[in-house]
N, C-alpha and C positions, 0 to 999 in steps of 0.2 A: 504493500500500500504506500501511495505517494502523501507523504502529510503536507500541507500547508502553514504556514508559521502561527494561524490561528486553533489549527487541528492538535498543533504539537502544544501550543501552550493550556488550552483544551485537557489534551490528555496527559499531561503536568500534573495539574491540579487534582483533576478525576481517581489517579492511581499512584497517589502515595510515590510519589518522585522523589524525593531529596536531593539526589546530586544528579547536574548532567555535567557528561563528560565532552568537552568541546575537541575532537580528532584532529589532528594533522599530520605533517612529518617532514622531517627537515630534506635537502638534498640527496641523502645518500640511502633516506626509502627509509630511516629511523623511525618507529613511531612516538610522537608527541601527545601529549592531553595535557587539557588545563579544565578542572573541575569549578565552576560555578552551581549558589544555591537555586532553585526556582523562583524566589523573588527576581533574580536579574537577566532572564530569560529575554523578557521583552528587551530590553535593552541591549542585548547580545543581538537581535536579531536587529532594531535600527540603528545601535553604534557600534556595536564590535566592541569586542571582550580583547584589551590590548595585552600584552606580553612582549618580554625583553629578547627582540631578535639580537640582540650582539653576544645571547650564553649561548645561541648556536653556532656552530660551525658552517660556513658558507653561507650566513644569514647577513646580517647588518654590522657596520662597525660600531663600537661606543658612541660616536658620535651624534648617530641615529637611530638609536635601537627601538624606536617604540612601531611595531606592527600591531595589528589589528586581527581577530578571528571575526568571521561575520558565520554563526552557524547556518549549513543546508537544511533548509527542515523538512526535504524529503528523505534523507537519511536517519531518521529515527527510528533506533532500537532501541529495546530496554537487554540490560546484559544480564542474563537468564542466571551466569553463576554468582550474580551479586547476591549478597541477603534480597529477602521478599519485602522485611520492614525498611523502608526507608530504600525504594528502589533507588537502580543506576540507572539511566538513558547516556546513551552516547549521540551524538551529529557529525559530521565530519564535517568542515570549516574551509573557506576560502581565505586567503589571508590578504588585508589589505592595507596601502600607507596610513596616517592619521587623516590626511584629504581623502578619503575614499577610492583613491586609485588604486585598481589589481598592485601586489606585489610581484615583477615578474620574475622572484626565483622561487613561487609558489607552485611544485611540480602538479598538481593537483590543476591547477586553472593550466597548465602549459598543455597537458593531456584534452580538456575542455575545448582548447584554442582548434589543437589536431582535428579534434571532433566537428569543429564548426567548417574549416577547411576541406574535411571530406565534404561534408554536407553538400557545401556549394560547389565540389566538382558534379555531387550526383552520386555520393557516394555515404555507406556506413558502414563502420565496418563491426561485427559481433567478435567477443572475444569469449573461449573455456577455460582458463588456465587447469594444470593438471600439475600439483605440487607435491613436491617429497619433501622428508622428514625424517629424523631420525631421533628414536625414543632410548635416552640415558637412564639406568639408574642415579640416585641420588646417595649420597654417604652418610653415617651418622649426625652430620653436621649440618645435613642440607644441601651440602655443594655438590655439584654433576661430577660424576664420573665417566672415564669413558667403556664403561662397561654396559653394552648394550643390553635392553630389557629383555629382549630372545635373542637367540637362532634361528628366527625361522628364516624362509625364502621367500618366491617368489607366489605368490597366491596361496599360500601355507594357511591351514586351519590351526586352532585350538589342539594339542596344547605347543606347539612349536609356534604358534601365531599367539603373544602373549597381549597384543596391541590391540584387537577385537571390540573389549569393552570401550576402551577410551575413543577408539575410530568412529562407534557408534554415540556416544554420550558427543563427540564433535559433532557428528553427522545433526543429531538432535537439536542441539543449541544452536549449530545454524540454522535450520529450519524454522526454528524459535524465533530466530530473528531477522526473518526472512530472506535470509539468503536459501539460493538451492543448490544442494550440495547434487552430484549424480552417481558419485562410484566412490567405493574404498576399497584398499584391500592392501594387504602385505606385499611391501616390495623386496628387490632381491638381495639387500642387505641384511647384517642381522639387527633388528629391532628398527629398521626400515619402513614406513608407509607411506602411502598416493591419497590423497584425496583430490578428485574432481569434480571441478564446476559443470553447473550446466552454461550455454552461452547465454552472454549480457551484451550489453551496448558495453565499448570499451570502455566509459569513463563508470560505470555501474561494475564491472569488471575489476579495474582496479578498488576502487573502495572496498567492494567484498573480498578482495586478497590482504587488503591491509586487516581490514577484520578479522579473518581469517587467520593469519599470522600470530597475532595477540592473543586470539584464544586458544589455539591451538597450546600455546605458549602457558598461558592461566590454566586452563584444564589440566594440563601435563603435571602442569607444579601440585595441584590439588591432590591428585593421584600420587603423589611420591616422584614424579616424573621430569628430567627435563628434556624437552622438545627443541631440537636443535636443527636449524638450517640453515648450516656450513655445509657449504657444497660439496665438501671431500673431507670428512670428519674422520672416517676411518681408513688410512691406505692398506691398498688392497683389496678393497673391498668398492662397492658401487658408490657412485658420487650422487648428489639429490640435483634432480633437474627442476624446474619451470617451464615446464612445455608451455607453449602458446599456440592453442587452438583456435586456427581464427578464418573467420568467413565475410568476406565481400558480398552485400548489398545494393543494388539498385534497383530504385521503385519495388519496393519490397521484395526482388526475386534475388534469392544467393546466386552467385555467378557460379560455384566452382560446381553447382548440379545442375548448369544449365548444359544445353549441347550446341547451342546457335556458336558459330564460325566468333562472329563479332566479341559473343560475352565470353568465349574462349582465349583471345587474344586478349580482353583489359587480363583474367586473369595471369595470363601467362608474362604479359609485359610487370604484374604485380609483384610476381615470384621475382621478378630479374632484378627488380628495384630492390627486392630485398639481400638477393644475394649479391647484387653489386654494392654496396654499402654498409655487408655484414660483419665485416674485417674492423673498420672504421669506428661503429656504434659499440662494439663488444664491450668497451669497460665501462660502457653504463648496465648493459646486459650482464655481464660477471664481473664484477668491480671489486674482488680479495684478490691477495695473490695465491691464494688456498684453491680459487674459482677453476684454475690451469690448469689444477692435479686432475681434473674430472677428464677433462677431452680426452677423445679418442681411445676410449676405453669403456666396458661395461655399459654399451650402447648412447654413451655419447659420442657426439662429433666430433671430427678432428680436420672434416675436409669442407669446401664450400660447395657445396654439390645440391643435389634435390633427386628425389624418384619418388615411385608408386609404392606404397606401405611398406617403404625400405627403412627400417629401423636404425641403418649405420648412417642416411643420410644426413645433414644438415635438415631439409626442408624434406617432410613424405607428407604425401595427398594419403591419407587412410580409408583403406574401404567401407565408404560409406556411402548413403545415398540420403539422397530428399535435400532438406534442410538440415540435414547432419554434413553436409559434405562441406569440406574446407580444409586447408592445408595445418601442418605441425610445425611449427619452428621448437626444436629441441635443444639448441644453446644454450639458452637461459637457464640461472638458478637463481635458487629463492631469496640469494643475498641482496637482488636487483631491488631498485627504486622501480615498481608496476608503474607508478604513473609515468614515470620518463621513457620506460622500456616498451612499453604498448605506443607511445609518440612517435619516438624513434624508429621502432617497426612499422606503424602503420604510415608514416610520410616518406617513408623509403618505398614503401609500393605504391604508395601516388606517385611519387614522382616517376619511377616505374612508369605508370601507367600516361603523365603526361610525355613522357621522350619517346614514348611507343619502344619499349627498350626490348628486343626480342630475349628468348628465353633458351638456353643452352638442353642439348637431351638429356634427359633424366640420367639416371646411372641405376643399374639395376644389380651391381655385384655387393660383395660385403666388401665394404671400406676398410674394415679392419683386417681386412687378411691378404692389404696387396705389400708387395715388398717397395722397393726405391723405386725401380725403375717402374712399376706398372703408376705409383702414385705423381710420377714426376711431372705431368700436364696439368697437376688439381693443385689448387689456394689452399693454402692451409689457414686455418682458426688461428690469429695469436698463440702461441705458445706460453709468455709469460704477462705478469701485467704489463710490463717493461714494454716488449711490443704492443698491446694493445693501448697503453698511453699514446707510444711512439703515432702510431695510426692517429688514434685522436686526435693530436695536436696537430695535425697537419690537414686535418675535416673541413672543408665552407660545407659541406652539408651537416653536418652536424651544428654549425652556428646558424644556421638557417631557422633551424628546429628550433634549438634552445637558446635563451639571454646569455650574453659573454660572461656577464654577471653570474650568473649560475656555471660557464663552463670554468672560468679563470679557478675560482677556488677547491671546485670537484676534482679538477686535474689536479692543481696542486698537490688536496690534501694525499690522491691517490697516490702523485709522486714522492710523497714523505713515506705512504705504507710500504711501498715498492722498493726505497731504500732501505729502509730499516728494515726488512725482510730481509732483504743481499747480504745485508752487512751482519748479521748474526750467526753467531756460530752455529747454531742448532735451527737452522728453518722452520722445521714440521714442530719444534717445541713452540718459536716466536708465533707461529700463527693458531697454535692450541692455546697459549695465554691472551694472545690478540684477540680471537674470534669463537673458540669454544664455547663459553659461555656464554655470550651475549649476543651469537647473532642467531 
């Protein structure tokens, strides 16, 4: 249900609200809140509920630090595992200067922007995401270990599938909160699982993955548990993707299940857009240098390529039909900022689709099982963050996309992880204390 700023303060009053939670999230896909009581709800809604953008990183300097949340009030949920007495709602927030001008390192309206852009080609685009996870025990103390909760595998039941309950108690309190969840199950790590979205409009998309994230996160902790999505937590073992399930729209028909010549070719110029600028966007798409250990291995990508429900590719068209039909982009992990990630992805197949960019043949072999010489004609993914900065810095499409303002400090700060990584003696220790816990 879409609330109204009258419906939400409405249903304030009616059910025992006491705190809402105002959402957002800084540059690098962090999640933010700033809890206000219901008396100052309306006021959130005509002046924005301000906060100190200079304790962020990539936000404002001291100079100017006073931003603004303006809540959405079609995003109202109430958070199912709060207490009952004295509930919690959440909104997620657009963030604006004191003059009411959009702030534009606000990734959240920069996704908005993409949105309105497709629009007026003729275009929408639907997004699924399909997220991994990996499920820690906890120590006497409370701290994660990295002892994972099972063994199990890859679609593994009870008792080698020990994540079952908690998969479902997620599945539930999404639904709670209106999000739609569509599949879960054990993936092929140990104490490994997927939860998948059904498709949303991309910026409905992202909000339910930031959501998502957080609770996933709270639930786990509740359970004894911590919920961890670090791309490459355990080497050796399978890395957590972000697949991005996503389908092209015009005039309400999906393209990728049409057959006409014409809705053939936008898709196809859509694809190119995106594999010609896949290199370039990566460290907004994996942005750890933890993110690298995953490629080309245990069904991630490591080459630039695309085919038909090829699991080693870059890009696979999955078999599907109707309104399920649309391509995978498999690069992504869940470290990623979704609102800059779904931007970045979907204006690289516009533009795609305005240069009429043709679209290379599929590949039909397992990527992972060619030697030197058969891979020597294929792009490779970044290898490290180090190359995927390198790419970045040198992008005008990528500043096309995003504010300089937003890229100057993301590169940056990413250039300070990327050294400090190099430069330690122990790697796989510096990014277990860097990113274990808290991403």
């Amino acid at each position: 249900m879409k609330y109204t700023e009258a419906e939400v303060i409405q249903f304030v009053r009616e059910n025992n609200v006491k705190f809402i939670r105002l959402m957002f999230c800084d540059i690098f896909g962090r999640i933010k809140n700033l809890s206000i009581m219901p008396e100052e709800l309306e006021r959130a809604f005509s002046e924005g509920i301000s906060f100190d953008g200079s304790a962020l990183q990539g936000f404002q300097g001291s100079e100017a630090s006073d931003l603004f949340l303006y809540p959405d009030p079609s995003t109202l949920a109430v958070l199912p595992w709060r207490p009952s007495r004295g509930r919690v709602v959440r909104l997620h927030c657009r963030i604006c200067y004191p003059d009411g001008r959009p702030y534009e390192n606000d990734s959240r309206s920069i996704l908005y922007q993409t949105a309105k852009r497709l629009e007026k080609a003729g275009f929408r685009c639907q997004i699924g995401p399909e997220c991994e996870f990996y499920l820690f025990n906890l120590d006497d103390k409370g701290e994660p270990t990295k002892m994972p909760q099972d063994r199990g595998g890859y679609c593994d039941i009870e008792p080698l599938d020990r994540g079952e309950n908690l998969r479902r108690e997620i599945c539930l309190t999404l639904e709670d909160m209106g999000l739609q969840p569509e599949s879960s199950h054990h993936e092929q790590g140990p104490g490994q699982n997927e939860i998948g979205f059904k498709y949303q409009e991309c910026c409905q998309a992202a909000d339910d993955l930031m959501t998502f994230r957080s609770l996933v996160k709270a639930l786990a902790a509740q359970n004894g548990l911590h919920a961890c999505f670090m791309p490459k937590p355990l080497p050796g073992y399978s890395g957590s993707g972000l697949h991005i399930n996503l389908s092209l729209l015009r005039q309400g028909k999906n393209l990728f299940a049409s057959a006409d010549p014409a809705d053939r070719q936008i898709v196809e110029s859509f694809l190119a857009g995106i594999l010609e600028r896949i290199r370039e966007i990566t460290v907004f798409l994996n942005p750890l240098t933890n993110s690298y250990r995953r490629f080309g291995a245990f069904e991630a990508p490591g080459y630039v390529s695309w085919g038909q429900k090829n699991r080693s590719q870059l890009i696979r068209i999955p078999a599907a039909a109707g309104e399920l039909s649309r391509m995978e982009l498999r690069s992504p992990d869940p470290a990623a900022n979704p609102y800059l990630a779904f931007a970045l992805v979907a204006e690289a197949g516009l533009e795609g689709i305005q240069r009429q960019l043709p679209l290379a043949a599929p590949r039909g072999d397992n990527l992972y099982l060619l030697n030197d010489s058969q891979s020597a004609g294929l792009l490779k993914l970044p290898a490290t963050l180090g190359e995927a900065l390198a790419l970045a810095a040198e992008s005008s499409f990528i500043r096309q996309v995003l504010p300089e303002t937003l890229v100057r400090p993301y590169l940056k700060a990413k250039e300070e992880e990327w050294q400090a990584c190099r430069q330690a003696p122990d790697q796989l220790l510096w990014e277990e204390m860097q990113y274990f816990p808290y991403i």
